[in-house]
VOTORTOR-160795 format. One record per residue (C-alpha): residue number from 1; residue in one letter; chain; x, y, z. Coordinates in nm, 2 decimals. Example, Ala and Ser with C-alpha at 12.3 -4.5 7.8 and 13.67 -1.06 7.14 Angstrom:
resi resn chain c1 c2 c3
1 A A 1.23 -0.45 0.78;
2 S A 1.37 -0.11 0.71;
***
This chain:
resi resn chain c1 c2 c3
1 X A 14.12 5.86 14.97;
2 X A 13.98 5.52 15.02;
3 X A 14.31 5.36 15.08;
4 X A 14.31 5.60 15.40;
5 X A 13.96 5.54 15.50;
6 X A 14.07 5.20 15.59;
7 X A 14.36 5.29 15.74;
8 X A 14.23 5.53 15.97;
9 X A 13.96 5.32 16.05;
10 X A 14.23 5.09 16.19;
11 X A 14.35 5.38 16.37;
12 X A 14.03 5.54 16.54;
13 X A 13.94 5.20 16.63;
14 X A 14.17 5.17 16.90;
15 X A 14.03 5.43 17.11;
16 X A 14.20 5.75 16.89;
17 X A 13.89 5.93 16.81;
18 X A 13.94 6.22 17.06;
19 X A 13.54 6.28 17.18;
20 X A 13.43 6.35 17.53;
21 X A 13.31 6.04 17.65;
22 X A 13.55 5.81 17.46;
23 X A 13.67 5.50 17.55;
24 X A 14.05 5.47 17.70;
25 X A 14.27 5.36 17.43;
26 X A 14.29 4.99 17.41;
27 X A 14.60 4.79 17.26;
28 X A 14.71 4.70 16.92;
29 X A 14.66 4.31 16.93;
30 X A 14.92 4.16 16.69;
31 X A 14.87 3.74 16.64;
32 X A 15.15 3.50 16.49;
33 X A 14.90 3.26 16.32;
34 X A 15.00 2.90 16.30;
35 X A 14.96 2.83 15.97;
36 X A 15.21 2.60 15.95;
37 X A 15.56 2.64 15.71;
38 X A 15.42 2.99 15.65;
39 X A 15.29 3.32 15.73;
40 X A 14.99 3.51 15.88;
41 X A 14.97 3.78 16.13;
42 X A 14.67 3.89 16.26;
43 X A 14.63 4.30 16.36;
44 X A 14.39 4.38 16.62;
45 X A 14.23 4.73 16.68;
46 X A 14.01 4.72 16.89;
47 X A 13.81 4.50 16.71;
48 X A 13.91 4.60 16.35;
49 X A 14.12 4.37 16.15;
50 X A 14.41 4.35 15.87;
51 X A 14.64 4.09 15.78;
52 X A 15.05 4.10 15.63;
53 X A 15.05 3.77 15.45;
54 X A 14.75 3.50 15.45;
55 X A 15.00 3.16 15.50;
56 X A 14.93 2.88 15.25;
57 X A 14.63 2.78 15.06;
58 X A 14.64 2.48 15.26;
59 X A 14.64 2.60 15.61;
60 X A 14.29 2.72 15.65;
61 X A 14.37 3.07 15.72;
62 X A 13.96 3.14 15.69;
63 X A 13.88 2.93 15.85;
64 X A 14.07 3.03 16.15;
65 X A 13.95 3.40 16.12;
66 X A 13.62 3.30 16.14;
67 X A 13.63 3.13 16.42;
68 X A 13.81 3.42 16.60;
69 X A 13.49 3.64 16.51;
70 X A 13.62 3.83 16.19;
71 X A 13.45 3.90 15.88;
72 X A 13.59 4.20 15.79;
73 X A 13.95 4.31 15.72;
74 X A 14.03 4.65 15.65;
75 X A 14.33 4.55 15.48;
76 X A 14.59 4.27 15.37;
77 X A 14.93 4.33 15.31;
78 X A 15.08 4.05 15.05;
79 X A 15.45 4.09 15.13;
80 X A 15.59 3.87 14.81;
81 X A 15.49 3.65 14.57;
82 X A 15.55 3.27 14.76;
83 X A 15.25 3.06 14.83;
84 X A 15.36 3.03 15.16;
85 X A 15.26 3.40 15.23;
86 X A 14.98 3.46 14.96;
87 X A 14.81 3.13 14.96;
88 X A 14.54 3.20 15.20;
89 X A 14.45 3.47 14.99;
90 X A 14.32 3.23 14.73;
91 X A 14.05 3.10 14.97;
92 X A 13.84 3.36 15.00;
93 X A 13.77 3.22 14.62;
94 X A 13.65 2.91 14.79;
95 X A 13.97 2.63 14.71;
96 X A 13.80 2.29 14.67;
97 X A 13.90 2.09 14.91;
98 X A 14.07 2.34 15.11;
99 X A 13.99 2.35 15.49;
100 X A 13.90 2.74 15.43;
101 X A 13.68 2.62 15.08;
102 X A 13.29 2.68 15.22;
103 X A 13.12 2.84 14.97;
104 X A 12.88 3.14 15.12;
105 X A 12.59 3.23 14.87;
106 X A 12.49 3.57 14.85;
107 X A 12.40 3.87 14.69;
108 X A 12.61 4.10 14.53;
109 X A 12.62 4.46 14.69;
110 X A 12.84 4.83 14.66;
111 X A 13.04 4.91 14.92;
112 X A 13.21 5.17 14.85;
113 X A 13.53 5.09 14.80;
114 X A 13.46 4.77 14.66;
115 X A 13.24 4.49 14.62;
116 X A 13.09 4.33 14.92;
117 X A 12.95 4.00 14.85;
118 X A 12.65 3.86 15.04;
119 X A 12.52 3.97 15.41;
120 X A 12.50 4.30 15.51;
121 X A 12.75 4.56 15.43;
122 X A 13.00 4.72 15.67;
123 X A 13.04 5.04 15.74;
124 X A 13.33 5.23 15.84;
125 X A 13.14 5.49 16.06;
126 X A 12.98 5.78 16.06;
127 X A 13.29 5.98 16.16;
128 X A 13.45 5.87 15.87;
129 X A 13.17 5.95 15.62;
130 X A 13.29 6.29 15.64;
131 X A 13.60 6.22 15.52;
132 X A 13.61 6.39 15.15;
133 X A 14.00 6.47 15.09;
134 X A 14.29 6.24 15.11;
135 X A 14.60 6.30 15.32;
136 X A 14.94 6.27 15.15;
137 X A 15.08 5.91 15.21;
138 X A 15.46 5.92 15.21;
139 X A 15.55 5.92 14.86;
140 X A 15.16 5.88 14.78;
141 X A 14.99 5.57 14.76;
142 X A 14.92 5.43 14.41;
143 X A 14.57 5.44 14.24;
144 X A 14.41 5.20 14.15;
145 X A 14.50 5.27 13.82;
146 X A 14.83 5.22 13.86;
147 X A 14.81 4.88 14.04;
148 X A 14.93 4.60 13.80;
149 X A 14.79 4.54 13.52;
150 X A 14.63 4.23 13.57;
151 X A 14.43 4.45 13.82;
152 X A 14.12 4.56 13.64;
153 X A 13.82 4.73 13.69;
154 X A 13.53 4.68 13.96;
155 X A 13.23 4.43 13.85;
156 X A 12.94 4.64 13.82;
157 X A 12.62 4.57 14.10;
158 X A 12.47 4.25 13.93;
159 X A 12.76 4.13 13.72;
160 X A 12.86 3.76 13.82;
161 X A 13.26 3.77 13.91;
162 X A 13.49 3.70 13.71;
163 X A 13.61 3.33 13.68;
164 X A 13.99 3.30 13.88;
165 X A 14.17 2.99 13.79;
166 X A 14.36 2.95 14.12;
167 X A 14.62 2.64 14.04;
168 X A 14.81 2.44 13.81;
169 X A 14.72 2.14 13.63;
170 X A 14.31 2.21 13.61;
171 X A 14.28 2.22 13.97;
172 X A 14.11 2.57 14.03;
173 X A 13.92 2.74 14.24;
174 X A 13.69 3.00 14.05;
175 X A 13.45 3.33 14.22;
176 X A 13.16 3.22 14.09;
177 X A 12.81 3.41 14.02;
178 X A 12.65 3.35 14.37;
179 X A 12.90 3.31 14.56;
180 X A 13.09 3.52 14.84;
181 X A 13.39 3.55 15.08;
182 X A 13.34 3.44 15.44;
183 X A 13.58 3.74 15.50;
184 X A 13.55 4.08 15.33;
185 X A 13.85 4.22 15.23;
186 X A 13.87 4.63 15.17;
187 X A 14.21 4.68 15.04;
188 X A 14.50 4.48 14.89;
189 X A 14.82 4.58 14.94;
190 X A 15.11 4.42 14.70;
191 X A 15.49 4.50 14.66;
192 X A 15.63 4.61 14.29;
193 X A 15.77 4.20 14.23;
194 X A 15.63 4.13 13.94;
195 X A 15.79 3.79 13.95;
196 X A 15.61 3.44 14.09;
197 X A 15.38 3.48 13.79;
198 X A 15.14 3.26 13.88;
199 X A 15.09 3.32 14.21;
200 X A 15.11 3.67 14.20;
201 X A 14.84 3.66 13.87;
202 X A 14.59 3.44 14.11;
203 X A 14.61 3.68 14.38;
204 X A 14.51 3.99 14.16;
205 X A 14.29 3.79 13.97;
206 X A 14.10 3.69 14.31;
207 X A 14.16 4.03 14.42;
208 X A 14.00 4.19 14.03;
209 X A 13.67 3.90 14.11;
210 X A 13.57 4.04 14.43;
211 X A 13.64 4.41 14.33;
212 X A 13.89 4.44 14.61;
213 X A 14.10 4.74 14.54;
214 X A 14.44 4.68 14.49;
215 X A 14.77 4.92 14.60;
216 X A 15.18 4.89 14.52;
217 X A 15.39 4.95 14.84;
218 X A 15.70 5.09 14.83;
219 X A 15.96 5.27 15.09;
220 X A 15.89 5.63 15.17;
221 X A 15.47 5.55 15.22;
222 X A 15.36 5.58 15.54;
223 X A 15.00 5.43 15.62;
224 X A 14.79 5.62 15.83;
225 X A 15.01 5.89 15.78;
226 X A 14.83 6.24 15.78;
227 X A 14.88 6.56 15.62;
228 X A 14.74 6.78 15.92;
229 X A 14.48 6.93 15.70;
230 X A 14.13 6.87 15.60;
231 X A 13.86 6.62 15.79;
232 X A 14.11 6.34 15.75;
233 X A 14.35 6.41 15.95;
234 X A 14.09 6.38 16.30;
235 X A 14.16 6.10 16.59;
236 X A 14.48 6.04 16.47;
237 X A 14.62 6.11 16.82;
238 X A 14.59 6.07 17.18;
239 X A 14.73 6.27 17.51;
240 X A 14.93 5.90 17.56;
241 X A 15.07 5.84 17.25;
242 X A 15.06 5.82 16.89;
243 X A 14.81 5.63 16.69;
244 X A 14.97 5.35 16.52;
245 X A 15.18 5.45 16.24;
246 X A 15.27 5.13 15.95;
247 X A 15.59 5.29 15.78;
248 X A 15.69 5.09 15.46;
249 X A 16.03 5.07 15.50;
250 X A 16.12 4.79 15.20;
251 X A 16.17 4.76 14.86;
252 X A 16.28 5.09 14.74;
253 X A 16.14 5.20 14.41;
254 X A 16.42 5.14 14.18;
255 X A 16.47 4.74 14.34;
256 X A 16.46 4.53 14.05;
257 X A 16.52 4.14 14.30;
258 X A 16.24 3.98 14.28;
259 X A 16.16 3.65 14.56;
260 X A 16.24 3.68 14.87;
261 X A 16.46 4.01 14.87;
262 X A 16.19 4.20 14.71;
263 X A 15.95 4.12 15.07;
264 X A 15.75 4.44 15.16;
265 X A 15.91 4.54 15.53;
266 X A 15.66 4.72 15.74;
267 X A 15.75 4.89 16.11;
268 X A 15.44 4.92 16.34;
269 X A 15.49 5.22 16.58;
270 X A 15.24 5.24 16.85;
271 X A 15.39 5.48 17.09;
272 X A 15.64 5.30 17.27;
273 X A 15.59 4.98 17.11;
274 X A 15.75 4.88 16.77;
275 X A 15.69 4.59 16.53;
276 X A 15.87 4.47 16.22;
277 X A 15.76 4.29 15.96;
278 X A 15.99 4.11 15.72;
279 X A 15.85 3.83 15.55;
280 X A 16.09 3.64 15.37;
281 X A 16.37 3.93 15.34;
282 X A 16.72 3.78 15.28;
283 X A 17.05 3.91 15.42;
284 X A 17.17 4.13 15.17;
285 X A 16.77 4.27 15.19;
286 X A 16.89 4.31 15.54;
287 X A 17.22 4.47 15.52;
288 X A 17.04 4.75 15.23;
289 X A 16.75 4.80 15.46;
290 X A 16.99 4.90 15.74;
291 X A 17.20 5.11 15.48;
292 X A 16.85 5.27 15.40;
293 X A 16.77 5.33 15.82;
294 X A 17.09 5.29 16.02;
295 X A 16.86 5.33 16.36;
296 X A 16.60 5.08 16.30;
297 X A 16.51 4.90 16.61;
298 X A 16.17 4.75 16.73;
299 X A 16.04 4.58 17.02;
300 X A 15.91 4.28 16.82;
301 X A 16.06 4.12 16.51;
302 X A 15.93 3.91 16.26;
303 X A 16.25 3.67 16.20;
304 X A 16.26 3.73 15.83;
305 X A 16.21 3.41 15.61;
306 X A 16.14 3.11 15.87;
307 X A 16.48 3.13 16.07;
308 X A 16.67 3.00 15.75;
309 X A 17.09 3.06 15.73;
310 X A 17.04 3.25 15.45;
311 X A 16.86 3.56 15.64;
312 X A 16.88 3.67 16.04;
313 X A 17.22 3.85 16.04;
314 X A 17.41 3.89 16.41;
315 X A 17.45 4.23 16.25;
316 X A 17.04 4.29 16.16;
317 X A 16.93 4.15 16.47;
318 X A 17.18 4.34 16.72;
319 X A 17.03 4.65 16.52;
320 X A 16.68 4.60 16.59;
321 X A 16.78 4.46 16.90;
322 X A 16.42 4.36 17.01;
323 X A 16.28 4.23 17.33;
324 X A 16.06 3.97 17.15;
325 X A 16.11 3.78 16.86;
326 X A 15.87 3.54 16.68;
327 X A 15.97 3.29 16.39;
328 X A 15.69 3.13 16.22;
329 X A 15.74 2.74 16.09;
330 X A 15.57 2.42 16.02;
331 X A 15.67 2.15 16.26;
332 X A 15.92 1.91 16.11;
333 X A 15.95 2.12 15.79;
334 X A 16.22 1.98 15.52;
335 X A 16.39 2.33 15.52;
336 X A 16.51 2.24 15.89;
337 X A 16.38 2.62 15.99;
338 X A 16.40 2.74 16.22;
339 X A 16.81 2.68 16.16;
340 X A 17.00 2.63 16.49;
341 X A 17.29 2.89 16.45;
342 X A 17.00 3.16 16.35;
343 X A 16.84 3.05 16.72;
344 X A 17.17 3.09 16.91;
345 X A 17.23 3.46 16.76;
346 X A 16.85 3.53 16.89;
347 X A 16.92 3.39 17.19;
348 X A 17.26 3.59 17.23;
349 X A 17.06 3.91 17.16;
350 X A 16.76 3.85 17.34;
351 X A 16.94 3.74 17.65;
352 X A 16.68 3.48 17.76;
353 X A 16.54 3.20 17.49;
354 X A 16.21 3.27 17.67;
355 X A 16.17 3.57 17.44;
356 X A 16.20 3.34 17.11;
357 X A 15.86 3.26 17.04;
358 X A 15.81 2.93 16.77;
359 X A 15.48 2.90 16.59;
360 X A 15.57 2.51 16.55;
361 X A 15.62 2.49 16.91;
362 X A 15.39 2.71 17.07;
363 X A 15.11 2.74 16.81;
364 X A 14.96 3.07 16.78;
365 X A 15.16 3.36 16.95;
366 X A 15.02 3.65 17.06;
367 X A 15.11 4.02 17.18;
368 X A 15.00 4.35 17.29;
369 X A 15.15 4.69 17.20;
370 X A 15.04 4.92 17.42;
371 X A 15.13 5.27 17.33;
372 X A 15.28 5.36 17.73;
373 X A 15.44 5.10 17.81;
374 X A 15.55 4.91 17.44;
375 X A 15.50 4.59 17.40;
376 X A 15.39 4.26 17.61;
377 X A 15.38 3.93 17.55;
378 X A 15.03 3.75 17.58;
379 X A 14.83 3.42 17.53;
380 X A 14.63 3.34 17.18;
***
């Protein structure tokens, strides 16, 4: 149930929560970070947050959520196990001599579904205090229980954190007794890779410090997704469209890759707008996902792994066929991404290279999806 109490309040947030008097539904605000050779993007409802992927430790991921006014996220989606993508989870640990490193003391404090340390605890709302039964989830989300291993049990109120060793070679970053996140994270969502050992073990281990609950994503769950009985399933709907639905659509199950191909795909549906989310998904990941969902389309793509010849397919990309696409790279990076054949088949799709957004060129890119009339490109 508490995997879907921060879902849904994603959902009601934009406007969903059908009451006289409530406010028109407002647009699902989705942000390319630039994070450099990397990837962050940022999820907007109506002033609630989440995250798929955090970019690098070295990119200051925190630092730039802070300064755009968040301190919560309702959730983070950690699409594989590549520094690149789960990096900037590491700083809420406080990386010495990382841009996103300031320590914040505090207090340690309950909040329900995990630990919230320091400041005042958020709450989900009143609405959602009356939520007592969980919908069914797709294929059903995993318990915590059945996260990983390495993901243990919450600290109790007045325990100290557990120590994280966050990097190789003696230089670590620990959650210290005393000290807190400068973002508080609800709920961690990882894909069944249980390669990238040590990134993936800092990531739970930062994940197990701060008492952040911890989920496995596979195809068939559906987030957000409700049964149509009990308190749960309220303000999930409007009279101009769907709530947003985030339909995992990659790995299956019984995937054994690991890398790359093992990325956790995610398609944003927000009436008439559509978003994919790849991360680093290769070609072959491609070519089984389309096997797996023959009319998968979306207005705005994710290029899967930074442009590079090894992913973008003229076959994937005619499929989705969106309107927008966004590739997200360091400028000058040694990969050469994005790769110039993989920006001629976008442009050849797209029609017009105005709709190929580049983080290394642009910066921060940012959209709306607005559930009437799909989705529209904006300024960060």
């Amino acid at each position: 149930m508490l995997a879907f109490v921060a879902i849904f309040a994603l959902v009601a947030s934009c406007g969903f929560v059908i009451e006289e008097g409530a406010p028109e539904p407002s647009p699902l605000r989705v942000t390319f970070l630039n994070v450099g050779q990397g990837l962050a993007v940022l999820l907007d409802c109506g002033g609630r947050f989440a995250m798929y992927d955090m970019g690098p430790d070295s990119a200051g991921v925190i630092d730039s959520l802070v300064a755009r006014g968040v301190d919560t996220l309702e959730w983070v989606v950690v699409s594989h196990n590549h520094r690149d993508h789960a990096g900037g989870f590491m700083e809420l640990a406080g990386r010495g001599g990382g841009s996103g490193s300031a320590r914040v003391e505090g207090s340690l404090s309950r909040a329900g579904d995990g630990l919230f340390l320091g400041g005042t605890v958020p709450r989900v709302g009143d609405s959602l205090s009356r939520v007592r039964r969980a919908p069914r989830i797709g294929g059903g989300l995993s318990r915590v229980g059945d996260a990983p291993r390495d993901v243990g049990g919450l600290s109790r109120v007045g325990d100290a954190p557990r120590d994280v060793g966050l990097a190789r070679g003696g230089s670590a970053g620990v959650v210290r007794a005393g000290t807190a996140p400068r973002v508080y994270v609800r709920r961690l969502y990882v894909g069944p890779d249980t390669s990238g050992g040590f990134i993936r073990d800092s990531v739970l281990r930062v994940a197990r410090g701060f008492g952040i609950p911890v989920d496995t994503l596979v195809r068939g769950m559906s987030l957000g997704q409700s049964s149509g009985d009990g308190e749960g399933s309220r303000g999930l709907s409007s009279n101009i469209g769907d709530a947003p639905g985030f339909d995992v659509l990659w790995p299956p199950d019984y995937v054994r890759e690991g890398g790359n191909p093992a990325s956790v795909v995610v398609r944003v549906e927000f009436g008439a707008a559509s978003l994919l989310l790849t991360g680093d998904l290769d070609s072959v990941g491609e070519r089984r996902l389309l096997e797996l969902s023959p009319t998968l389309s979306a207005g705005l793509l994710q290029v899967p792994h930074h442009g590079s010849a090894g992913s973008s397919s003229l076959r994937f990309i005619s499929r989705v066929a969106p309107d927008y696409a966004v590739v997200s790279v360091g400028a000058g990076n040694a990969y050469g991404h994005p790769r110039e054949d993989v920006v001629r088949k976008y442009a050849y799709v797209l029609g017009d290279t105005a709709r190929f957004f580049r983080t290394d060129l642009q910066g921060s890119v940012a959209f709306e999806m607005w559930p009437d009339i799909g989705v529209v490109a904006g300024s960060d």
